[in-house]
C-alpha positions as CSV (number, residue, x, y, z in Angstrom):
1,X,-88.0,51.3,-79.9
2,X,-85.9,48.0,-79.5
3,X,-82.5,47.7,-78.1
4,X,-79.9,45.0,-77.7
5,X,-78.2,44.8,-74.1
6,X,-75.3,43.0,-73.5
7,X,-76.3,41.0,-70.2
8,X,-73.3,40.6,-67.4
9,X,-74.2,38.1,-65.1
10,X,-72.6,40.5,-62.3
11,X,-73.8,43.4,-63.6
12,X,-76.8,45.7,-61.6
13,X,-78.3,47.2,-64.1
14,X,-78.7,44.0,-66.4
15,X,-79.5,42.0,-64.6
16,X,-82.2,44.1,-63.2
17,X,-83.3,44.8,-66.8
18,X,-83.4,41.1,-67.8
19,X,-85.9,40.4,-64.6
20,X,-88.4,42.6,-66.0
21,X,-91.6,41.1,-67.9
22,X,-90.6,41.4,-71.6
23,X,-92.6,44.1,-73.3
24,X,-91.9,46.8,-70.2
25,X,-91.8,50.1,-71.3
26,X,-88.4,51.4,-69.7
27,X,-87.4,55.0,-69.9
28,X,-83.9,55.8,-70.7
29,X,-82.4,59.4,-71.1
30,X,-79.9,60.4,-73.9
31,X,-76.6,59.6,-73.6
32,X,-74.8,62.0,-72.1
33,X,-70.4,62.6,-71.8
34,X,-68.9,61.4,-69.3
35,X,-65.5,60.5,-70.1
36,X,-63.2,63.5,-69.9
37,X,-59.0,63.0,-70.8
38,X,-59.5,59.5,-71.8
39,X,-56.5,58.8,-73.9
40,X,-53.8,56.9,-71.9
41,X,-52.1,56.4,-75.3
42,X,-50.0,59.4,-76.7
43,X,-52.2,61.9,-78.0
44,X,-51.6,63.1,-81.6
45,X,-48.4,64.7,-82.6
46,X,-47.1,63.6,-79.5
47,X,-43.8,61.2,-80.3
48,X,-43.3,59.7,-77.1
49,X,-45.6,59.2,-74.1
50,X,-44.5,56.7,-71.5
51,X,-46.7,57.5,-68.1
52,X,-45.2,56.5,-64.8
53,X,-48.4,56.0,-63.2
54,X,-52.1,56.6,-64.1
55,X,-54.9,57.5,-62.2
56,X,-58.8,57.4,-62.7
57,X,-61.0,59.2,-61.0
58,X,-64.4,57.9,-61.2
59,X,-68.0,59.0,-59.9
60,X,-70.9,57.4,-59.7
61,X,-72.0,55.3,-63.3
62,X,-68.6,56.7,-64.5
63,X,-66.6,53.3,-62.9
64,X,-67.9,51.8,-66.2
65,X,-64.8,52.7,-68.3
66,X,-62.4,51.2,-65.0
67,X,-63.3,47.3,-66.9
68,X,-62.7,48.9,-70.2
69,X,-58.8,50.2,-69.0
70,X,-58.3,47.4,-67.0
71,X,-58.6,45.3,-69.9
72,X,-55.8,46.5,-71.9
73,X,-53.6,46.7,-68.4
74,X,-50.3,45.0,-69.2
75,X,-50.8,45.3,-72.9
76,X,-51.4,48.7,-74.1
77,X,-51.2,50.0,-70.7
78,X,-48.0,49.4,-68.6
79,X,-47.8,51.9,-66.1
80,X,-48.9,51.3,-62.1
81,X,-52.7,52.0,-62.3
82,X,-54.8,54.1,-59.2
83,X,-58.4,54.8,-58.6
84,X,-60.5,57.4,-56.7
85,X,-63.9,56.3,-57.2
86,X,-67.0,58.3,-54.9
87,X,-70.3,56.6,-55.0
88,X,-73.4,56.3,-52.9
89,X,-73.0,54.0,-50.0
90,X,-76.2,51.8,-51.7
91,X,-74.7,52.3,-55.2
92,X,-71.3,50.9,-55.2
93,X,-70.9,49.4,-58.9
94,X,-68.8,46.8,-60.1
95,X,-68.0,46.2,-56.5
96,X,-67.0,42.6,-57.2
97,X,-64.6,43.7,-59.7
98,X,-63.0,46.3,-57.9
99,X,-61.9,43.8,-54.9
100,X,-60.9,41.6,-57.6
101,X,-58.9,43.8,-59.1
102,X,-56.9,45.3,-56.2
103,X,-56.4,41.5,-54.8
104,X,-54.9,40.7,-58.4
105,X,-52.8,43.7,-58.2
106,X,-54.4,45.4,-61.3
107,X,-55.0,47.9,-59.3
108,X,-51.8,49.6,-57.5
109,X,-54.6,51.9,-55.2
110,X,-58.3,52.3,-54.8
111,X,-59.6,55.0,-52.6
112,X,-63.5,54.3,-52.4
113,X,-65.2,57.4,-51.2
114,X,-68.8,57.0,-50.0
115,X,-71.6,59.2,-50.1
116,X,-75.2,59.1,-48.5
117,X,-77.5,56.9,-49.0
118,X,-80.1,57.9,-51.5
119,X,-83.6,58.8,-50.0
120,X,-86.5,56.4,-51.3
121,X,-86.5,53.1,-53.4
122,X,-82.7,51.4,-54.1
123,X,-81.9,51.8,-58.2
124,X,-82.2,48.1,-58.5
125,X,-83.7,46.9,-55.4
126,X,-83.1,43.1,-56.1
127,X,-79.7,43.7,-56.7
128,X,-77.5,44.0,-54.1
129,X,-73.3,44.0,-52.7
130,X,-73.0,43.9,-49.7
131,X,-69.2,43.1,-49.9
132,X,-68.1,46.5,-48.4
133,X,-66.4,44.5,-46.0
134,X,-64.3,43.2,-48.7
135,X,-62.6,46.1,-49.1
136,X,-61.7,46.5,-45.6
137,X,-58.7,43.5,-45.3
138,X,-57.2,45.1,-48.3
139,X,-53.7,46.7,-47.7
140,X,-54.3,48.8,-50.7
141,X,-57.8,50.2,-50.1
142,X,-59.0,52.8,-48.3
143,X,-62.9,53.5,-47.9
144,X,-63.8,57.2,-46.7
145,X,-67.2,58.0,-45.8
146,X,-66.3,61.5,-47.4
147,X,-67.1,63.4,-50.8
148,X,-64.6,63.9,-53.2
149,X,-62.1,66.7,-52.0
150,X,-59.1,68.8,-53.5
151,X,-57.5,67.1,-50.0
152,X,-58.1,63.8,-51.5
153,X,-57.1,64.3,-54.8
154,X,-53.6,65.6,-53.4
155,X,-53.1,63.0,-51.1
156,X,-53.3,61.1,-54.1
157,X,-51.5,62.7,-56.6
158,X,-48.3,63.0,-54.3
159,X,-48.3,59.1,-53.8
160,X,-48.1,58.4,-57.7
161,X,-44.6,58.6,-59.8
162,X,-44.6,61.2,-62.3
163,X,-46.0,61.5,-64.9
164,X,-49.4,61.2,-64.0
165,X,-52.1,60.2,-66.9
166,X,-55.3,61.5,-65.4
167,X,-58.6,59.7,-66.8
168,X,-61.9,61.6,-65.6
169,X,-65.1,60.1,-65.5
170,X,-68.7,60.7,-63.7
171,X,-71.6,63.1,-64.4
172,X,-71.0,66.6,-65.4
173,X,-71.1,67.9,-62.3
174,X,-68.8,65.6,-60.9
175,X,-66.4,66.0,-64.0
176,X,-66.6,69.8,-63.5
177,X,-65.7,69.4,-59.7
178,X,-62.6,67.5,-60.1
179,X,-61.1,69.4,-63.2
180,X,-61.8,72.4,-60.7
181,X,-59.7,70.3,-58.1
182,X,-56.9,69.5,-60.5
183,X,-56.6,72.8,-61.9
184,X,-55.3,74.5,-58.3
C-alpha cells in the first residue's frame, strides 16, 4: 500500500518516517476517534454561541488537533484559549509549538501533566525535545509530574470565564476518563 505524508520539519513522527530506507515495510493501525466535542463553532440549531473561554484537554497523540485550533485563533475563534495536555515525560509532542504558543499568548494557560517514562526503546529514538526547561520561565505554564485528575480539571475549570467550550482529545481511555471527570 502507498501513502502520502505530509512532512513537518518539526514534527517526530515525520521526520522519523522520512529517515527510514525507502521501501520499509511500516505497520500502522486503523484510525481510531479521538476527537470528542470538537465543534467550537455553534452547533446546529443553535442561534447564538459566543464562548467566554475554551479549553482543550488533550492526551497523548491527541495535542494534534491543538495546531489545527490554534490556527483559526483570532478568526473563527475569539475567545481566551486553555490547555490541559498529559503526556509521557519522553513523549511530549509538539513541544516546540506549545512554548511558542503560550510566549505568543495564543495560549491564555497550559497545564503540561507528565507521566512515566515508557519502559524500553523511545517512539522515535532520533527525535528528541529536550526543551522541558522551556516551559519552566513561563508565567503561564504549569508542568505537574501527575496524571490527569478530577482535582486538576477543577482547578482548571474555576479559573476560565463562563461559558466554557470543552474540546476533548486523546485515546479512548483517556477520552472516557475525562468525560468521567467532567460529568461530576
Amino acid at each position: 500500500c502507498d501513502i502520502l505524508i505530509k512532512v513537518y520539519h518539526n514534527g517526530l513522527a515525520t521526520c522519523w518516517l522520512r529517515k527510514l530506507p525507502l521501501g520499509t515495510t511500516v505497520w500502522l493501525s486503523q484510525p481510531k476517534l479521538t476527537l470528542c466535542v470538537p465543534s467550537l463553532v455553534p452547533e446546529i440549531g443553535q442561534k447564538t454561541f459566543k464562548p467566554a473561554s475554551a479549553l482543550l484537554i488533550l492526551g497523548g497523540t491527541g495535542v494534534v488537533v491543538a495546531s489545527q485550533i490554534l490556527q483559526h485563533h483570532g478568526a473563527a475563534l475569539m475567545c481566551p484559549l486553555s490547555i490541559v495536555y498529559s503526556c509521557r515525560k519522553d513523549d511530549v509532542l509538539l513541544g516546540k509549538d506549545l512554548v511558542t504558543w503560550c510566549k505568543t499568548t495564543k495560549l491564555k494557560s497550559l497545564v503540561l501533566l507528565l507521566t512515566e517514562a515508557q519502559d524500553g526503546p523511545l517512539p522515535f529514538p532520533d527525535i528528541s525535545f529536550a526543551g522541558l526547561q522551556d516551559f519552566a520561565s513561563l508565567p503561564n505554564v504549569s508542568v505537574l509530574h501527575a496524571r490527569l485528575s478530577q482535582q486538576v480539571l477543577q482547578a482548571q475549570l474555576s479559573a476560565l470565564k463562563k461559558p466554557t467550550r470543552i474540546v476533548v482529545s486523546g485515546p479512548a481511555p483517556f477520552n472516557a476518563s475525562v468525560s468521567n471527570f467532567l460529568s461530576h
